[in-house]
HTML snippet that shows the backbone in 3Dmol.js (N, CA, C, O; Angstrom):
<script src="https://3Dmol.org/build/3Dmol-min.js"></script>
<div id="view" style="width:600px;height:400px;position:relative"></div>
<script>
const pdb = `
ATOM      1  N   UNK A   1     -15.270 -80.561 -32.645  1.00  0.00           N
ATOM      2  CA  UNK A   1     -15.117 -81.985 -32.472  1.00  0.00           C
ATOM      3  C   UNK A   1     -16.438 -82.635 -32.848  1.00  0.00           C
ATOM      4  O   UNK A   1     -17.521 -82.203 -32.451  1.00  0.00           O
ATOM      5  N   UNK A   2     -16.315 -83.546 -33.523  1.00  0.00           N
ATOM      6  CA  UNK A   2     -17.417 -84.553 -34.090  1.00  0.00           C
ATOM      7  C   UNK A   2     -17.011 -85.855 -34.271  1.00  0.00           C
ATOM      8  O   UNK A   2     -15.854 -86.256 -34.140  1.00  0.00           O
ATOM      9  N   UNK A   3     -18.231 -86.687 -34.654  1.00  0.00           N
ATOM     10  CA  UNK A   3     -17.911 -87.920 -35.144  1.00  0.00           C
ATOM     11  C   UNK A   3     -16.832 -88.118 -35.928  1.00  0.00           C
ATOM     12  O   UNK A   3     -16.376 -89.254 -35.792  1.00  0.00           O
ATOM     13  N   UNK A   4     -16.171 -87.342 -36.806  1.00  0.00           N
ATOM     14  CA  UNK A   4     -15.252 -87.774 -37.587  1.00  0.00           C
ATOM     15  C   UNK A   4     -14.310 -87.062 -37.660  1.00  0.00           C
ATOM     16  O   UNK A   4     -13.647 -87.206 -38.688  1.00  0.00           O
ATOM     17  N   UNK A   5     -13.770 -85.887 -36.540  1.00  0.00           N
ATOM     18  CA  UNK A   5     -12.714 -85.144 -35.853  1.00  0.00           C
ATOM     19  C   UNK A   5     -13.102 -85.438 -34.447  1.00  0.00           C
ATOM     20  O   UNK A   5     -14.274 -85.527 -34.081  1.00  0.00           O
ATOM     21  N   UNK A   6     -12.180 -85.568 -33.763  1.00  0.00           N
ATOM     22  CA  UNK A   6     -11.953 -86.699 -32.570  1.00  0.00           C
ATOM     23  C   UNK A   6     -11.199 -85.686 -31.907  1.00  0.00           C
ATOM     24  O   UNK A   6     -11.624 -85.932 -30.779  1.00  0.00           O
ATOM     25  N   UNK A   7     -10.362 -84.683 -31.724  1.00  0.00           N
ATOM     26  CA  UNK A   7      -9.359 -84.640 -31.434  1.00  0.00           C
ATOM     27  C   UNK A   7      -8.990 -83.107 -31.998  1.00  0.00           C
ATOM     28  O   UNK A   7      -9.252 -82.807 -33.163  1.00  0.00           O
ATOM     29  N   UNK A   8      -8.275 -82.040 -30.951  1.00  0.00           N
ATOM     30  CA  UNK A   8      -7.547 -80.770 -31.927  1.00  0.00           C
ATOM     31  C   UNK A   8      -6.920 -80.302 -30.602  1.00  0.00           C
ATOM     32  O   UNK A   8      -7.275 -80.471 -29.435  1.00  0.00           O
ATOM     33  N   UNK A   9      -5.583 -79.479 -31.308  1.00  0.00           N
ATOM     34  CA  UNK A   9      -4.538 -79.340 -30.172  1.00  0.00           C
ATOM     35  C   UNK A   9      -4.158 -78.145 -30.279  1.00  0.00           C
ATOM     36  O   UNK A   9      -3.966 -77.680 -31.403  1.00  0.00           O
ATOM     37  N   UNK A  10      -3.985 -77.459 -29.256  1.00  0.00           N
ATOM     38  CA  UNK A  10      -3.912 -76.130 -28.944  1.00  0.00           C
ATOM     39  C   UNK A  10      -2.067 -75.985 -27.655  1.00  0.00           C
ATOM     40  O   UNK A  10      -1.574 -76.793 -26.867  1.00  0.00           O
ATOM     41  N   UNK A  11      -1.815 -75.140 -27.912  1.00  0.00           N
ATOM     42  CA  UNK A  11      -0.413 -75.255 -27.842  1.00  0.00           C
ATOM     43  C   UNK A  11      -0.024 -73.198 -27.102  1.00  0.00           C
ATOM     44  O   UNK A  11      -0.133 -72.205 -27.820  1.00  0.00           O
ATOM     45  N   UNK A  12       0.402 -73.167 -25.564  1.00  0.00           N
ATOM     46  CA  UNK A  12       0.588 -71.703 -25.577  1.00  0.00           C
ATOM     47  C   UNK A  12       1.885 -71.854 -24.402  1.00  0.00           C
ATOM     48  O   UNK A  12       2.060 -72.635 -23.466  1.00  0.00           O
ATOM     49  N   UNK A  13       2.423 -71.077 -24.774  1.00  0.00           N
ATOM     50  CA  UNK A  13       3.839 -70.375 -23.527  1.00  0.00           C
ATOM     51  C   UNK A  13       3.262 -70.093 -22.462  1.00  0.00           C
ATOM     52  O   UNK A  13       2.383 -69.237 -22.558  1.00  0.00           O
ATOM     53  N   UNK A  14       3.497 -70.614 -21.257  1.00  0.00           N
ATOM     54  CA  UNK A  14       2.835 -70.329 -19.806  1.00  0.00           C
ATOM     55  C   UNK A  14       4.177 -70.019 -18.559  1.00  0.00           C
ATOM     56  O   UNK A  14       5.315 -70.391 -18.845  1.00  0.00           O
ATOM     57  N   UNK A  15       3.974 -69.499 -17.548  1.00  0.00           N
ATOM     58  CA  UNK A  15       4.545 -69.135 -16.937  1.00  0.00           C
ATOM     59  C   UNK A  15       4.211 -69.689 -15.771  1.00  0.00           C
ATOM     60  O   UNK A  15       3.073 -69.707 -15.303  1.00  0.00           O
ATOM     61  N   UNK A  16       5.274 -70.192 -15.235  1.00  0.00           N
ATOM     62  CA  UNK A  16       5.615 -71.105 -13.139  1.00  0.00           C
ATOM     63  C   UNK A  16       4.346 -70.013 -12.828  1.00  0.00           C
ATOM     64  O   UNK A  16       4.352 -68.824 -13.146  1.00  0.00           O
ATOM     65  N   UNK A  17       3.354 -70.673 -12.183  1.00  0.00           N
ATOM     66  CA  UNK A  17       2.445 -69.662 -11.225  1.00  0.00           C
ATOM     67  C   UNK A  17       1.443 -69.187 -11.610  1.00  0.00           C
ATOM     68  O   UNK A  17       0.579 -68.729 -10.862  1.00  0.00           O
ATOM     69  N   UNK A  18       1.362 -69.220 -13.278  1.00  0.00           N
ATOM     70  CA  UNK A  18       0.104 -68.688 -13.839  1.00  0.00           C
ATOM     71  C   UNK A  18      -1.103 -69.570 -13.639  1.00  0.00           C
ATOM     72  O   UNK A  18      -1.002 -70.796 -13.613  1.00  0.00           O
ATOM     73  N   UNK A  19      -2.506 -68.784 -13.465  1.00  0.00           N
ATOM     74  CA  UNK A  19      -3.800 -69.398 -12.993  1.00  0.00           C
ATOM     75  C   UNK A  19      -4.124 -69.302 -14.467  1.00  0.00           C
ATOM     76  O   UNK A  19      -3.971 -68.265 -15.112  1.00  0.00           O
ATOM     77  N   UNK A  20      -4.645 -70.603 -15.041  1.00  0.00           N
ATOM     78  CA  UNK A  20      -5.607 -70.570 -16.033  1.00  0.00           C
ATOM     79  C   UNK A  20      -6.962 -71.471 -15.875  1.00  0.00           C
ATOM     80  O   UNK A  20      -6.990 -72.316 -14.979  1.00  0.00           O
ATOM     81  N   UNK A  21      -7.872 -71.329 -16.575  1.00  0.00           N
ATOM     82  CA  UNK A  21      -8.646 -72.059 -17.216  1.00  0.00           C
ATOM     83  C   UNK A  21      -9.473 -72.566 -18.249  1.00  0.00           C
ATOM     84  O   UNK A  21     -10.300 -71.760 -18.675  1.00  0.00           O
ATOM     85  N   UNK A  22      -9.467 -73.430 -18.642  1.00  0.00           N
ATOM     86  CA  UNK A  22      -9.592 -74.643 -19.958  1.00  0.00           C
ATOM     87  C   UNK A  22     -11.508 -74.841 -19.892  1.00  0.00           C
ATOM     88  O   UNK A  22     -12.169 -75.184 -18.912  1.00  0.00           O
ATOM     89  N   UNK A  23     -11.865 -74.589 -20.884  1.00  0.00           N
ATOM     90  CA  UNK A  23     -13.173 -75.281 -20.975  1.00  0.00           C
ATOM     91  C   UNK A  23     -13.966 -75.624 -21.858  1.00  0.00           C
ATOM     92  O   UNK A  23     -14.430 -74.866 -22.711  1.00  0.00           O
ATOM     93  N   UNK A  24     -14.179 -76.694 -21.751  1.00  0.00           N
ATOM     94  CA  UNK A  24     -15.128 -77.189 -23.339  1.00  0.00           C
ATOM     95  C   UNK A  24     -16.559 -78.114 -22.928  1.00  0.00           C
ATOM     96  O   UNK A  24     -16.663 -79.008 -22.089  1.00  0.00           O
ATOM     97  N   UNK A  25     -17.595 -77.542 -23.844  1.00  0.00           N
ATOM     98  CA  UNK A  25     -18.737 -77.760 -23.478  1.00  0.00           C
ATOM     99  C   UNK A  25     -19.326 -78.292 -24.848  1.00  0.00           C
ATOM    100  O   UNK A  25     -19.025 -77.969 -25.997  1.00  0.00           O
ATOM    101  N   UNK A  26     -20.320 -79.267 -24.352  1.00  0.00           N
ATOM    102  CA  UNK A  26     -21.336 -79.852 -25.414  1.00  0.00           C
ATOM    103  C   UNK A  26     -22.272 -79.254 -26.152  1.00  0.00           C
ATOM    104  O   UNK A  26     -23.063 -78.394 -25.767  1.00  0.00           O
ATOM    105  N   UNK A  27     -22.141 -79.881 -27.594  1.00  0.00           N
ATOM    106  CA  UNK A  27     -23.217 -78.886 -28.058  1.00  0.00           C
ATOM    107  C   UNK A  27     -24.426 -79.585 -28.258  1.00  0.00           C
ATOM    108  O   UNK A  27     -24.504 -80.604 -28.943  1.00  0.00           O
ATOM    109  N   UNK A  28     -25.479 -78.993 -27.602  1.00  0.00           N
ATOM    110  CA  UNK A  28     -26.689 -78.909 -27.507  1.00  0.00           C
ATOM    111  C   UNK A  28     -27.223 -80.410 -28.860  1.00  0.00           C
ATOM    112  O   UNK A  28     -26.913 -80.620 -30.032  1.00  0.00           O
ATOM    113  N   UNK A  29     -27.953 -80.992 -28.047  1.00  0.00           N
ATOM    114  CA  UNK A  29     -28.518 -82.231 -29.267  1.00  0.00           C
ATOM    115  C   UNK A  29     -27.306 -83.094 -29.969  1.00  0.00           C
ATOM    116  O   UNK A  29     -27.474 -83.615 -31.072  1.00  0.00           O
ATOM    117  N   UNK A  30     -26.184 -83.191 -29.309  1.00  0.00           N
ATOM    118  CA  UNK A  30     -24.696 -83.998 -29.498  1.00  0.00           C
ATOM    119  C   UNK A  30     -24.572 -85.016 -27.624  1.00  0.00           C
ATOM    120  O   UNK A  30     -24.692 -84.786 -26.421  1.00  0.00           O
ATOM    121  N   UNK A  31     -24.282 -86.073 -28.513  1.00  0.00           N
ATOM    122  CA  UNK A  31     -23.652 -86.913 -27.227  1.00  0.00           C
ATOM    123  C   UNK A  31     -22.476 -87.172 -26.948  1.00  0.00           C
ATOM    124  O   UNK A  31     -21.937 -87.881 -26.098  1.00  0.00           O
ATOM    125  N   UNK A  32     -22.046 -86.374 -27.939  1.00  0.00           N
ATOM    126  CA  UNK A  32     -20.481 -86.726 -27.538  1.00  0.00           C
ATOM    127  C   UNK A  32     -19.846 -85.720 -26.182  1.00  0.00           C
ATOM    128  O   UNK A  32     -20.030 -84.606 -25.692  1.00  0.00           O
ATOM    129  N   UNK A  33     -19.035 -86.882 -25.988  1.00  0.00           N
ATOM    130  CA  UNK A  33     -19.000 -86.520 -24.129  1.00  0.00           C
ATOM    131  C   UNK A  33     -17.306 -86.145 -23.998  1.00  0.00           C
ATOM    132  O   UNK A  33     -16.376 -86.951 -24.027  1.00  0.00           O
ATOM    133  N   UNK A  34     -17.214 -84.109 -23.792  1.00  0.00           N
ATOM    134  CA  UNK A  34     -15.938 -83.673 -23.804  1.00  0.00           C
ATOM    135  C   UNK A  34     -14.418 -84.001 -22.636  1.00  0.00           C
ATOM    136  O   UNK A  34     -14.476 -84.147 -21.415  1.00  0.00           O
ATOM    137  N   UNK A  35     -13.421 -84.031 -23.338  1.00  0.00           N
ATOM    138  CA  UNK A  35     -12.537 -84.612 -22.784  1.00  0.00           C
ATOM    139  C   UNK A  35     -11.283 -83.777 -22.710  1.00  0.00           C
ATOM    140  O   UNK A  35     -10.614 -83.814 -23.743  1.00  0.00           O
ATOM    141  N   UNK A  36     -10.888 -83.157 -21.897  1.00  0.00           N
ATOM    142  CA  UNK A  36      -9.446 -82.337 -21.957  1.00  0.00           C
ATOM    143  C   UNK A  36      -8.087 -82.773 -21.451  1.00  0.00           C
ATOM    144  O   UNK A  36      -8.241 -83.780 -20.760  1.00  0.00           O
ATOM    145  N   UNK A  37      -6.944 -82.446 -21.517  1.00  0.00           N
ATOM    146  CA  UNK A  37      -5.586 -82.912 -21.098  1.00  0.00           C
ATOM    147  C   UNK A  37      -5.188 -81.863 -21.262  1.00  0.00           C
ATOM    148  O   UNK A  37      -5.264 -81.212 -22.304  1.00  0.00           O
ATOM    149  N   UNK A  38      -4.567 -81.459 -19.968  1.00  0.00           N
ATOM    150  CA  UNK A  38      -3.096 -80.667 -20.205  1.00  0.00           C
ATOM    151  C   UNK A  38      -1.772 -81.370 -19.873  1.00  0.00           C
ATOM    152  O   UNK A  38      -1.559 -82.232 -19.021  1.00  0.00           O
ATOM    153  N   UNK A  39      -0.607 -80.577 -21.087  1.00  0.00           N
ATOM    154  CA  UNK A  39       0.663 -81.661 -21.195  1.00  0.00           C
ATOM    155  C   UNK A  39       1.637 -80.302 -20.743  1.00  0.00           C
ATOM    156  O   UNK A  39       1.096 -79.204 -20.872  1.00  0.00           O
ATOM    157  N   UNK A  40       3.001 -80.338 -20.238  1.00  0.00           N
ATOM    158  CA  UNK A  40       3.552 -79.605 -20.232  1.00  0.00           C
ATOM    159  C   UNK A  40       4.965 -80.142 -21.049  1.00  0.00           C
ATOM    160  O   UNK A  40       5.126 -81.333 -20.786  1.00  0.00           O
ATOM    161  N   UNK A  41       5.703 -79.782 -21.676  1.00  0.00           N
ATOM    162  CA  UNK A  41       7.070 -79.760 -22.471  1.00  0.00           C
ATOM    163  C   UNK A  41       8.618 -79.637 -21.831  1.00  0.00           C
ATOM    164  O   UNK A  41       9.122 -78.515 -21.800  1.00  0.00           O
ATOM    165  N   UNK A  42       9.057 -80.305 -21.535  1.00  0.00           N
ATOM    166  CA  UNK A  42      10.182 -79.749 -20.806  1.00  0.00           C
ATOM    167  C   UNK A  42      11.278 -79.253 -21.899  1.00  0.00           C
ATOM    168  O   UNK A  42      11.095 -79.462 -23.098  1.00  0.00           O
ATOM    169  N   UNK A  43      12.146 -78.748 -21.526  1.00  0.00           N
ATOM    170  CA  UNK A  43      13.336 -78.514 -22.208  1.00  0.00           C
ATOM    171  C   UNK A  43      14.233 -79.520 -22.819  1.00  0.00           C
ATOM    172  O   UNK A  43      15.226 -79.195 -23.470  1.00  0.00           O
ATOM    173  N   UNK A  44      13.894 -80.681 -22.615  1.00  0.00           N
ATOM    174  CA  UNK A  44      14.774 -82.467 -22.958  1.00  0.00           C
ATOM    175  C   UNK A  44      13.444 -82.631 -23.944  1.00  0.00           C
ATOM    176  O   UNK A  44      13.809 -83.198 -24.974  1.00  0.00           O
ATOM    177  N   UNK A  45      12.334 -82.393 -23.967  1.00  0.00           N
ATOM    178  CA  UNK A  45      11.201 -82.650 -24.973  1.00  0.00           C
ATOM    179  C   UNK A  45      10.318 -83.992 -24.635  1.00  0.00           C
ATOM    180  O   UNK A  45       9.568 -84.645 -25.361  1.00  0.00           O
ATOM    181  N   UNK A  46      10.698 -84.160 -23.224  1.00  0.00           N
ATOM    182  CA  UNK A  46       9.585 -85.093 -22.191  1.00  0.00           C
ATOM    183  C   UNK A  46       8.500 -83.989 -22.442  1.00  0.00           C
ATOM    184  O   UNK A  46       8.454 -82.826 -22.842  1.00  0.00           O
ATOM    185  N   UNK A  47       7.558 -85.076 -21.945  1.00  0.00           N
ATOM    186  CA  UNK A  47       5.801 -84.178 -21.721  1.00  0.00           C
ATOM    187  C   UNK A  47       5.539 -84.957 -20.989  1.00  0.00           C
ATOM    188  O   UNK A  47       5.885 -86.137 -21.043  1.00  0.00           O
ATOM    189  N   UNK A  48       4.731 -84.328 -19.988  1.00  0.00           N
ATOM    190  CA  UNK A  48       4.018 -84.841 -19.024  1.00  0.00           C
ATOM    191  C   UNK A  48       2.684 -84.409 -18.279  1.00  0.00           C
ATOM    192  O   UNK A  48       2.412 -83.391 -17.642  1.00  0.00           O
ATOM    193  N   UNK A  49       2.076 -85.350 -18.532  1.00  0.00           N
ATOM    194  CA  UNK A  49       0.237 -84.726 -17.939  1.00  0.00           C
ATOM    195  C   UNK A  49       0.274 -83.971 -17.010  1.00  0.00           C
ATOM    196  O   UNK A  49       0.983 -84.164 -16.023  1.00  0.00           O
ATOM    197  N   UNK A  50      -0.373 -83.127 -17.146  1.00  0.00           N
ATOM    198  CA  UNK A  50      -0.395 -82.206 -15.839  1.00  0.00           C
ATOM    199  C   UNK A  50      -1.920 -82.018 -14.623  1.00  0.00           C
ATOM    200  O   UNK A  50      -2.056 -81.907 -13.405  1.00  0.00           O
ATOM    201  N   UNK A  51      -2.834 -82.071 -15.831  1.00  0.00           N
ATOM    202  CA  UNK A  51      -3.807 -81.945 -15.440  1.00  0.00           C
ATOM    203  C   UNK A  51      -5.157 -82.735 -16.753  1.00  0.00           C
ATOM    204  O   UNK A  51      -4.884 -83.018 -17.920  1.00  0.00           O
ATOM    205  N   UNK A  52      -6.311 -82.891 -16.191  1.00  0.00           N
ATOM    206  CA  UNK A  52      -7.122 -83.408 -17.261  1.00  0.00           C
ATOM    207  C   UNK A  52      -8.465 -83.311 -16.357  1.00  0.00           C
ATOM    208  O   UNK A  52      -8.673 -83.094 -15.163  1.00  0.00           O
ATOM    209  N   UNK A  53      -9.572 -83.670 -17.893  1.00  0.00           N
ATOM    210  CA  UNK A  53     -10.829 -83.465 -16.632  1.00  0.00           C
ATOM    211  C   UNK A  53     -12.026 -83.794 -17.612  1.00  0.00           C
ATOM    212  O   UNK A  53     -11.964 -83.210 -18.694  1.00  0.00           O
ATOM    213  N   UNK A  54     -13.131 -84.654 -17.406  1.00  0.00           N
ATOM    214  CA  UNK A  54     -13.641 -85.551 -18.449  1.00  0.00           C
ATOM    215  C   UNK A  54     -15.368 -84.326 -17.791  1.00  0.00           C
ATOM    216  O   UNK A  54     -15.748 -83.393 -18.498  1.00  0.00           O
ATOM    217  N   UNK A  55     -15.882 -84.578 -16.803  1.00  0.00           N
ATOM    218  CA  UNK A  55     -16.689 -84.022 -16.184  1.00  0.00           C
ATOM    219  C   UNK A  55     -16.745 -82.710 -15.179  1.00  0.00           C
ATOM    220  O   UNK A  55     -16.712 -82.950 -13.972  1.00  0.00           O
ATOM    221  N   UNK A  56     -16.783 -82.062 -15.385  1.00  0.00           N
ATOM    222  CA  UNK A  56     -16.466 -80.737 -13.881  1.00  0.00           C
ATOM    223  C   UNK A  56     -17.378 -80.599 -13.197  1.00  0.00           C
ATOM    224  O   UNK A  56     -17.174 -79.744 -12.335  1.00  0.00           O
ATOM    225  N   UNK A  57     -18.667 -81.206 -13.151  1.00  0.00           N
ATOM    226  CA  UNK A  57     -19.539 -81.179 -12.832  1.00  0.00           C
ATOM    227  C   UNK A  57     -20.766 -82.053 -12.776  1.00  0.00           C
ATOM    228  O   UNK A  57     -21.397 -82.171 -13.827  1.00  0.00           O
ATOM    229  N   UNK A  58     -21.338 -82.896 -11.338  1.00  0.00           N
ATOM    230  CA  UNK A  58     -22.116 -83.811 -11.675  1.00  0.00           C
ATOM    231  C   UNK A  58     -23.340 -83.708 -12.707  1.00  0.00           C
ATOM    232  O   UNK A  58     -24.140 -82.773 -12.660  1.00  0.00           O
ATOM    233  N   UNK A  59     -23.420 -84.788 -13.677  1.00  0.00           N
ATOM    234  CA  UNK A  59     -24.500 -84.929 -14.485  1.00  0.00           C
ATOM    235  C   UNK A  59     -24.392 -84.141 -15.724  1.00  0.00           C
ATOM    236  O   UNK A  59     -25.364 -83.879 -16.432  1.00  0.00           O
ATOM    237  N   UNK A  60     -23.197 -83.774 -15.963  1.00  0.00           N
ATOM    238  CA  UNK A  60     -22.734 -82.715 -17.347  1.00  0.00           C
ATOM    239  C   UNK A  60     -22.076 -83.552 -18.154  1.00  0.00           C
ATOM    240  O   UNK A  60     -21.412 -84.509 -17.755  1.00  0.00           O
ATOM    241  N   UNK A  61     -22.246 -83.202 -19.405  1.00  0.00           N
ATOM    242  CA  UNK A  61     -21.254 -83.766 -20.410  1.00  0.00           C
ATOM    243  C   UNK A  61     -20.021 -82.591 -20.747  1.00  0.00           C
ATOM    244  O   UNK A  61     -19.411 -82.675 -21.813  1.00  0.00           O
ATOM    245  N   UNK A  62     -19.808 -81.849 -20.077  1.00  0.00           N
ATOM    246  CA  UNK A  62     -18.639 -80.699 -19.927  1.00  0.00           C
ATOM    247  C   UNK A  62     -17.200 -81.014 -19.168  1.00  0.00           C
ATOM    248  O   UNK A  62     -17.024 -81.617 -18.109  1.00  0.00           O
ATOM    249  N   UNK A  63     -16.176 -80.377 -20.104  1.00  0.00           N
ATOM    250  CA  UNK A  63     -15.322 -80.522 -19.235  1.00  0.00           C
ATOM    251  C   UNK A  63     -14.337 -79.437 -19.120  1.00  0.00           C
ATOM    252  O   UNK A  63     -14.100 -78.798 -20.146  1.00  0.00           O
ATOM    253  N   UNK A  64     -13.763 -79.148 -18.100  1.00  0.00           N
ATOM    254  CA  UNK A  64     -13.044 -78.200 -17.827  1.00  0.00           C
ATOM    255  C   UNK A  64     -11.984 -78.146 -16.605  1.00  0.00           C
ATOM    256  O   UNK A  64     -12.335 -78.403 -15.454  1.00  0.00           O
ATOM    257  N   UNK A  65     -10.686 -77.800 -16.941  1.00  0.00           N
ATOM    258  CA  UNK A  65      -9.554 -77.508 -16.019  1.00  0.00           C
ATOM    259  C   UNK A  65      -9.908 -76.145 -15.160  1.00  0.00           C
ATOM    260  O   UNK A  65      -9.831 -75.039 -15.696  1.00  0.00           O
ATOM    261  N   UNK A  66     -10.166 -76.255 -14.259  1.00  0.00           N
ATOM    262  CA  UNK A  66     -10.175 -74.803 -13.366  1.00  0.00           C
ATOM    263  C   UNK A  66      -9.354 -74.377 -12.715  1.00  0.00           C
ATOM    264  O   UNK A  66      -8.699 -75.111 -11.976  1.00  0.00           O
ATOM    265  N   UNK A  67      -9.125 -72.934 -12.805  1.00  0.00           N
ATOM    266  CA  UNK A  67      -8.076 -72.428 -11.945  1.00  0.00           C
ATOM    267  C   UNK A  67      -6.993 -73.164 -11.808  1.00  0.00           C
ATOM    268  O   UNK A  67      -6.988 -73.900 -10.821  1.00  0.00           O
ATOM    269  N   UNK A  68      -6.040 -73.189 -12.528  1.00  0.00           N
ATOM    270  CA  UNK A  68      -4.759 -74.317 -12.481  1.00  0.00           C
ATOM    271  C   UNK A  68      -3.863 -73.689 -12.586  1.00  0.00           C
ATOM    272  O   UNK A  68      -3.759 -73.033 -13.622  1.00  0.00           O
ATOM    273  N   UNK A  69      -2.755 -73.602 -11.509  1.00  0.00           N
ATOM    274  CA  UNK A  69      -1.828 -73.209 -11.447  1.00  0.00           C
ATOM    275  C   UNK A  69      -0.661 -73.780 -12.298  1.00  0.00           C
ATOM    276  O   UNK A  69      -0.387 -74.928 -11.949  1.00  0.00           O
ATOM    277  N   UNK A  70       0.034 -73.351 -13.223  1.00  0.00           N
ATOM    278  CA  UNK A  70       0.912 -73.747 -13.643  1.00  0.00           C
ATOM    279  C   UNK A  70       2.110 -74.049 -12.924  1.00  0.00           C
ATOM    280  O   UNK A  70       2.541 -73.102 -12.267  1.00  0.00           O
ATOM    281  N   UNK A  71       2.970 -75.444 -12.854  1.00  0.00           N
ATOM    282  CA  UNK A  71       4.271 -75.421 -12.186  1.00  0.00           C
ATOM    283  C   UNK A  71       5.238 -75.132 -12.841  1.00  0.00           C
ATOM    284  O   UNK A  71       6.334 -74.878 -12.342  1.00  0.00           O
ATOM    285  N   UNK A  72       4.857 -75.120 -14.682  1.00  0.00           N
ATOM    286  CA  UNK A  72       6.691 -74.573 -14.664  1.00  0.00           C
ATOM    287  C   UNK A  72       6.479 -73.280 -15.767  1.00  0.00           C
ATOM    288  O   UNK A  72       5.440 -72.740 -16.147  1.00  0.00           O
ATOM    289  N   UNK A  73       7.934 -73.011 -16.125  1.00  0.00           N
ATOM    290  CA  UNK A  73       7.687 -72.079 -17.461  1.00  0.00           C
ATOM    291  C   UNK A  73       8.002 -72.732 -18.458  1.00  0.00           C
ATOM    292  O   UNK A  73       8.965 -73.493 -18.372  1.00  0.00           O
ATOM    293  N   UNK A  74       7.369 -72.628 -19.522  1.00  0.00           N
ATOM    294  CA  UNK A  74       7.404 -73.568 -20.514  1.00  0.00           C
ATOM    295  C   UNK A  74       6.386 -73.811 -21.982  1.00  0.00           C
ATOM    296  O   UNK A  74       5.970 -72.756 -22.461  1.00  0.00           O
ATOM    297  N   UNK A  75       6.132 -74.600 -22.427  1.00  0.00           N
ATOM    298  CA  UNK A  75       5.547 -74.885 -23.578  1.00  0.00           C
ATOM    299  C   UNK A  75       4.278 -75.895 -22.992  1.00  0.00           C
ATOM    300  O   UNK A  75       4.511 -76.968 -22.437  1.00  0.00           O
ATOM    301  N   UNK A  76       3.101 -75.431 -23.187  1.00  0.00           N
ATOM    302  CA  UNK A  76       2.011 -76.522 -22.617  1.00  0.00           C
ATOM    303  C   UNK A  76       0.867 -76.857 -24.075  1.00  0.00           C
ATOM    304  O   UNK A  76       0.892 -76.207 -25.120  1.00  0.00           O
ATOM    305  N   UNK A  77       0.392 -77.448 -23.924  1.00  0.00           N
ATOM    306  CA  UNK A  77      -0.272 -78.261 -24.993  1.00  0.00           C
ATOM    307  C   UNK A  77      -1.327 -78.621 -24.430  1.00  0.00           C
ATOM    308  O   UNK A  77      -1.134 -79.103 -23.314  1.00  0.00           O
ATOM    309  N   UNK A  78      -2.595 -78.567 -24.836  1.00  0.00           N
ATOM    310  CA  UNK A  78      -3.687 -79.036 -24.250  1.00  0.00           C
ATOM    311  C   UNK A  78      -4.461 -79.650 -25.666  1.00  0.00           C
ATOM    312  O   UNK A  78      -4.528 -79.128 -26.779  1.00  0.00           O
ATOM    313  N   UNK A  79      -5.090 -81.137 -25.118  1.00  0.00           N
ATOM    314  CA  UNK A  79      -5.551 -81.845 -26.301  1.00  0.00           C
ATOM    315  C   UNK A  79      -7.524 -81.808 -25.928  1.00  0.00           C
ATOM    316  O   UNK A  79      -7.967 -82.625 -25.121  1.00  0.00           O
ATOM    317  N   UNK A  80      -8.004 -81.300 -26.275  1.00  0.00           N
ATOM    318  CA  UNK A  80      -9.282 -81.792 -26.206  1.00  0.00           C
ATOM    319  C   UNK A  80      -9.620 -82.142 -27.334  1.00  0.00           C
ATOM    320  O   UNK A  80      -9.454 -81.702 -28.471  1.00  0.00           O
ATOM    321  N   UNK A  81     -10.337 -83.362 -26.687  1.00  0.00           N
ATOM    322  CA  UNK A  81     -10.987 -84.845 -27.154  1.00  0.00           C
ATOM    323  C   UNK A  81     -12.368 -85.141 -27.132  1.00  0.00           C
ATOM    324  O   UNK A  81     -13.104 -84.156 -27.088  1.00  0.00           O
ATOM    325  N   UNK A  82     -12.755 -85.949 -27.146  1.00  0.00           N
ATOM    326  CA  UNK A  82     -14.380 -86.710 -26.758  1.00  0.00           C
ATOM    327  C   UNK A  82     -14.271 -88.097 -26.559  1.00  0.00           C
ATOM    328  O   UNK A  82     -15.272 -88.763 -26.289  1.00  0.00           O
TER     329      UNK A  82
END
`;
const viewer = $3Dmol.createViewer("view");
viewer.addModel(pdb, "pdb");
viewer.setStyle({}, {cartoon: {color: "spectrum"}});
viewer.zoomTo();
viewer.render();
</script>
């Protein structure tokens, strides 16, 4: 992600109950300040936020989903941004 890619989407099969975690970090001498979303897919082809997370930590430009339990089985999509 840079000034002139904004944006890239990552897409995996998850399972009701599964623990994951998401993380994206700044690179060194960059101000751009990381941004994540997780979407989940239903079977009708609604999506709906599930989780997101701009900072994980005071005074960081990092961001990261921790330990997140998944609620369904399904198709999830996660967009990180800046």
């Amino acid at each position: 992600i840079d000034a002139g890619k904004f944006v890239h989407y990552y897409s995996f099969q998850g399972e009701a109950g599964d623990v994951i975690t998401i993380q994206m970090g700044r690179v060194s001498a960059s101000d751009l300040d990381p941004m994540l979303y997780l979407y989940f897919y239903a079977a009708d082809g609604t999506q709906t936020a599930v989780a997101y997370n701009d900072n994980y930590a005071q005074s960081t430009l990092n961001a990261a989903i921790q330990r997140f339990r998944l609620p369904s089985t399904g198709v999830y999509l996660i967009v990180a941004t800046r």
